[in-house]
N, C-alpha and C positions, 0 to 999 in steps of 0.2 A: 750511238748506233741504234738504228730504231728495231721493234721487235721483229719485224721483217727480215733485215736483216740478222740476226742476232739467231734465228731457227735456220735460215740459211749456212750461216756459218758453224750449228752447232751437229747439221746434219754429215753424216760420216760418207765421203768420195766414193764413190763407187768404183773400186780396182778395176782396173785397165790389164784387159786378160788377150790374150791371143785366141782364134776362134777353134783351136786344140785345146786349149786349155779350160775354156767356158766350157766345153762340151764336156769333156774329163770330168769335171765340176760338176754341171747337172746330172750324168750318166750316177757319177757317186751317188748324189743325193737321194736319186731315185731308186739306185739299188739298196741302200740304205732301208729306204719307205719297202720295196718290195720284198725287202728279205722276213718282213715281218706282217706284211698284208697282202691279202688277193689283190691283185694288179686291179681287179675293179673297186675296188675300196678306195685305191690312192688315186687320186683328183690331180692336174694339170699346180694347181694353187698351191696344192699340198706340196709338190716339188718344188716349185719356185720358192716357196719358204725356206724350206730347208736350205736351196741353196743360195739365197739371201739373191737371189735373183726379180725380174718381174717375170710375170705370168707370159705378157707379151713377147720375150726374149727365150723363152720354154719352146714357144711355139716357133718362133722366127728359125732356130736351131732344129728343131724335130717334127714341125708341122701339126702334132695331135701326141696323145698318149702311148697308140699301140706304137705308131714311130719310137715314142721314147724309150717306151718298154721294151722292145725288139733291141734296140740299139744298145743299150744296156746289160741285155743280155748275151749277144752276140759280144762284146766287150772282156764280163767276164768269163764265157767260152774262152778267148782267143786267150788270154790270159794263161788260165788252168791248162790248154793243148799245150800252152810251150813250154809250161813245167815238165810234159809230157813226153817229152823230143829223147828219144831211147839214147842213154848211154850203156856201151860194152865192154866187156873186158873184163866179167866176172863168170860167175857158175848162176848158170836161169835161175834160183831161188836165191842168189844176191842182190840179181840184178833187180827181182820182183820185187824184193824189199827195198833196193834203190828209189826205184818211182814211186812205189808207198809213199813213203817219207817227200817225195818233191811234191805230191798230190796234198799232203798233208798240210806243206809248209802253205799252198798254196789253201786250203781249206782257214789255217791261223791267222794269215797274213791279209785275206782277202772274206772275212767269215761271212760279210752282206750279199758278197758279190757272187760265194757260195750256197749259200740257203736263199738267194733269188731265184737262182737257177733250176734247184731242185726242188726246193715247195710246191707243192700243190697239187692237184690229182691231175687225172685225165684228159679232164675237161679242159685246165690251162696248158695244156703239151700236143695241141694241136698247131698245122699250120706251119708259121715258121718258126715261134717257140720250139714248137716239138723237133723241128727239124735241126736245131739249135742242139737240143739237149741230149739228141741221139747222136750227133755229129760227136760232144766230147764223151758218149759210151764209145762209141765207133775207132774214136782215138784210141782209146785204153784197152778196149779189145784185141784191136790190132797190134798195140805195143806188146803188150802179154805172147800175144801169138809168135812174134819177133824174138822173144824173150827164150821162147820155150822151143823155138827151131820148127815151129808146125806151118807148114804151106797150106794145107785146108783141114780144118778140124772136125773131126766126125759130129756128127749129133749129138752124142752123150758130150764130148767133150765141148762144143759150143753151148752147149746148154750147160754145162758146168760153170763153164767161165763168166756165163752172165748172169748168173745166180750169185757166184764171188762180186760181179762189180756190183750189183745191186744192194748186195751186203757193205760194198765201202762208203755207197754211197750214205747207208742208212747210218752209217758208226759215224761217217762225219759231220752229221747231223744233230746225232745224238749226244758228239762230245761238243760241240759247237754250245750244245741247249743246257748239260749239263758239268762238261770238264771236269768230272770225277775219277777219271784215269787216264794216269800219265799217257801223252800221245807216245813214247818207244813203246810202253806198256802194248795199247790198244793196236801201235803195228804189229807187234808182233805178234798178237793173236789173230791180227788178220792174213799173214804169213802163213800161222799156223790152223787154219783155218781151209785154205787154198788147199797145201796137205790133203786136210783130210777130205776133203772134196774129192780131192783126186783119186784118193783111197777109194771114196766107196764110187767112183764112177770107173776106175780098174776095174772093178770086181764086176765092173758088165760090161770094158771095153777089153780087149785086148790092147789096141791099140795106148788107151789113156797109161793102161800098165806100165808100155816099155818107157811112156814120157814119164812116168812120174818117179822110176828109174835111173833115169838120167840125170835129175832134180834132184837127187838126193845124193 
């Protein structure tokens, strides 16, 4: 066998993917790279590495980076919303603990595709990004509002509740980087948390009052 042959044969086939499947593959990879770098850090190369791909096949699938990056993130959005999808059949402070825990499951299960989404300041949450990462606030807001029987929420109480998701966001983050406390643990201080939010925004709505009433 000559040496020609012989690297020929020792080089590894390159799997035969469906073109759902290749994409699945580099979207991973790349959420991967971005959960852990500013999206301008991680290179076209740098994906294709990872996902044992060529550079040329990066681009044939997403045309350039911000493509990839968008697509990526739009990915794990869609993801995390359908963990989101309101089940009923409980009392509103069951059911908020219900979706915790699906938010959660989906934070453990998917922790790249999680800390893609939400790292990074300002500056990268512009555009469609941004319009990406408001869209899964915009879910959870909604589902909460759903939750809690409210058709339009006053001021104090909109500004409450996005103060609580901002908070979930950060604890997912945080147990993500450090898992030092049980996730039933860390729900349920985010449950209890909500609580008390509500408490000190009763005490300048009326309205949040008779809700957090209900709640308990």
């Amino acid at each position: 066998m000559t040496p020609g042959k012989s690297a020929e044969t020792a080089r590894p086939a390159r799997r035969r993917l469906s073109v759902d499947r290749r994409r699945e593959e580099l979207m991973a990879a790349a959420l991967e790279l971005f959960s852990t770098r500013d999206a301008e850090d991680v290179s076209i190369d740098d994906v294709a590495s990872a996902a044992g791909a060529s550079r040329a096949l990066v681009y044939h699938y997403f045309g350039g980076k911000q493509e990839l990056y968008v697509a990526a993130l739009r990915s794990a959005a869609e993801q995390l919303e359908s963990r989101l999808r309101p089940q009923e059949g409980g009392r509103p402070i069951d059911e908020l603990a219900s979706g915790l825990r699906r938010y959660f499951d989906f934070v453990e299960e998917h922790a790249a595709g999680f800390a893609a989404l939400l790292r990074g300041g300002p500056a990268n949450r512009t555009g469609e990004v941004g319009e990406i990462v408001e869209g899964v606030r915009q879910r959870l807001f909604r589902l909460i509002q759903r939750q809690m029987g409210v058709q339009e929420p006053s001021p104090v109480l909109r500004t409450t509740l996005r103060s609580w998701i901002a908070s979930v966001e950060t604890a997912g983050l945080d147990w993500l980087e450090h898992r030092d406390v049980e996730r039933p643990a860390l729900e349920r201080l985010l449950v209890d948390q909500m609580v008390a939010l509500l408490g000190v925004a009763a005490a300048n709505d009326g309205e949040v009052a008779g809700l957090l009433h209900r709640l308990k």
